[in-house]
C-alpha positions as CSV (number, residue, x, y, z in Angstrom):
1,X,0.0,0.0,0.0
2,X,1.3,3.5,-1.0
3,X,2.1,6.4,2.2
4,X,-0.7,8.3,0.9
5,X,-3.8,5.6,0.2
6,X,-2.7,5.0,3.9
7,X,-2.8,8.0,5.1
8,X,-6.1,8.3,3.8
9,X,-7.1,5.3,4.8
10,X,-6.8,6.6,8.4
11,X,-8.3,9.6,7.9
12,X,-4.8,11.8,9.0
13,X,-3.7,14.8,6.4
14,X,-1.3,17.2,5.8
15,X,-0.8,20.3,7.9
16,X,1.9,22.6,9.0
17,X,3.2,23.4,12.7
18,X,4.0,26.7,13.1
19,X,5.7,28.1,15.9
20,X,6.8,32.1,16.1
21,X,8.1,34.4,18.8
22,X,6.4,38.0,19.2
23,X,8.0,38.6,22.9
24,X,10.7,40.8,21.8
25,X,8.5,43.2,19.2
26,X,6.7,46.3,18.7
27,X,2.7,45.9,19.1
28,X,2.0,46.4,15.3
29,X,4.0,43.3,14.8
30,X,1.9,41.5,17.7
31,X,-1.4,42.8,16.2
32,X,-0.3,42.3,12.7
33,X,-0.1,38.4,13.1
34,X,-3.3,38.3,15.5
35,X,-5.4,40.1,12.7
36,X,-4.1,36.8,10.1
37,X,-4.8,34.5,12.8
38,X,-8.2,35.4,14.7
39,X,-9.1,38.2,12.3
40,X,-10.7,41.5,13.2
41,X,-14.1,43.6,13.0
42,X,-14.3,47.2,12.1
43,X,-17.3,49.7,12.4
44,X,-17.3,52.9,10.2
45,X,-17.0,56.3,11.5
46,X,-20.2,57.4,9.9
47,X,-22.8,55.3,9.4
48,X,-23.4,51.5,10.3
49,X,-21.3,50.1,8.0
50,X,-19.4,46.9,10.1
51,X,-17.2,44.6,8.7
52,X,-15.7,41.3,9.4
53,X,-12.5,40.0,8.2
54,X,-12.1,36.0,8.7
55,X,-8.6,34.9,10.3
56,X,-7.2,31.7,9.9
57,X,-8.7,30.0,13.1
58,X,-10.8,28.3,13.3
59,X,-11.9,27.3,10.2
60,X,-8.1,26.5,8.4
61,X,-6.1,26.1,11.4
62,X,-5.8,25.2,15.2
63,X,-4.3,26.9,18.0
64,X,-2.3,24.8,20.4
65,X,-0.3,26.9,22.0
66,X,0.0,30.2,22.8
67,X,2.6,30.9,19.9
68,X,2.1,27.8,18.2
69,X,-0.8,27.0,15.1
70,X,-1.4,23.7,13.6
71,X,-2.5,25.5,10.1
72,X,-3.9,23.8,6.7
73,X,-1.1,23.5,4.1
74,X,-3.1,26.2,1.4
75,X,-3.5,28.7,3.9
76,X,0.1,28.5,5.6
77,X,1.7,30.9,3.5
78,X,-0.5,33.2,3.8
79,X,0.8,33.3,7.7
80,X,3.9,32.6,6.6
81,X,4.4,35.7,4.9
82,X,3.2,38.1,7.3
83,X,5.4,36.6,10.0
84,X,8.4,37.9,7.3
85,X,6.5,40.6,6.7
86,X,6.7,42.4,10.2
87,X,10.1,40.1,11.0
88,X,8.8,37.8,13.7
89,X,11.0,34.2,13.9
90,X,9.2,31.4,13.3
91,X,9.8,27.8,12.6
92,X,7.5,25.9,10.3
93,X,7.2,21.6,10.2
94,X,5.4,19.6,7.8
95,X,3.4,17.1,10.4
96,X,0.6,14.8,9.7
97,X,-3.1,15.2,12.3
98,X,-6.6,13.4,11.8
99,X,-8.4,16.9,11.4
């Protein structure tokens, strides 16, 4: 049997660990990754125009720690990139999960 007809066999996928380190940076940085992550709302000035922008948890990835997402391999560069963006370290692993 091939790695992947068992892999699918048992239900387990693909997905990328991330782990990254905002101790030691400004609060845009901080706030920069949260917004990718949990999203944000925002209510106009005038009016009652509100908006919702989706983050990444929960529907395309997990939290498991408090610096640490378990995030679906289509959507990890997009939190990827804004962890290089704003200069955060962060180390990324290929692992395998039954979500």
């Amino acid at each position: 049997m091939k790695p992947k007809e068992l892999l699918d066999r048992l239900g387990i996928r693909e997905a990328a660990l991330v782990s990254y380190d905002v101790s030691a940076r400004e609060p845009y940085a901080r706030t920069a990754v949260h917004r990718v992550l949990y999203g944000r709302r925002e209510r106009k000035k005038a009016g009652d125009g509100r908006y919702r922008y989706e983050g990444l948890v929960p529907q395309w990835a997990e939290r498991l720690g408090q610096t640490v997402v378990l995030v679906h391999p289509d959507k990890v560069s997009e939190l990827t990139a804004t962890l290089r963006r704003v200069r955060i370290p962060f180390t990324e692993r290929t692992v395998y999960a039954d979500w």
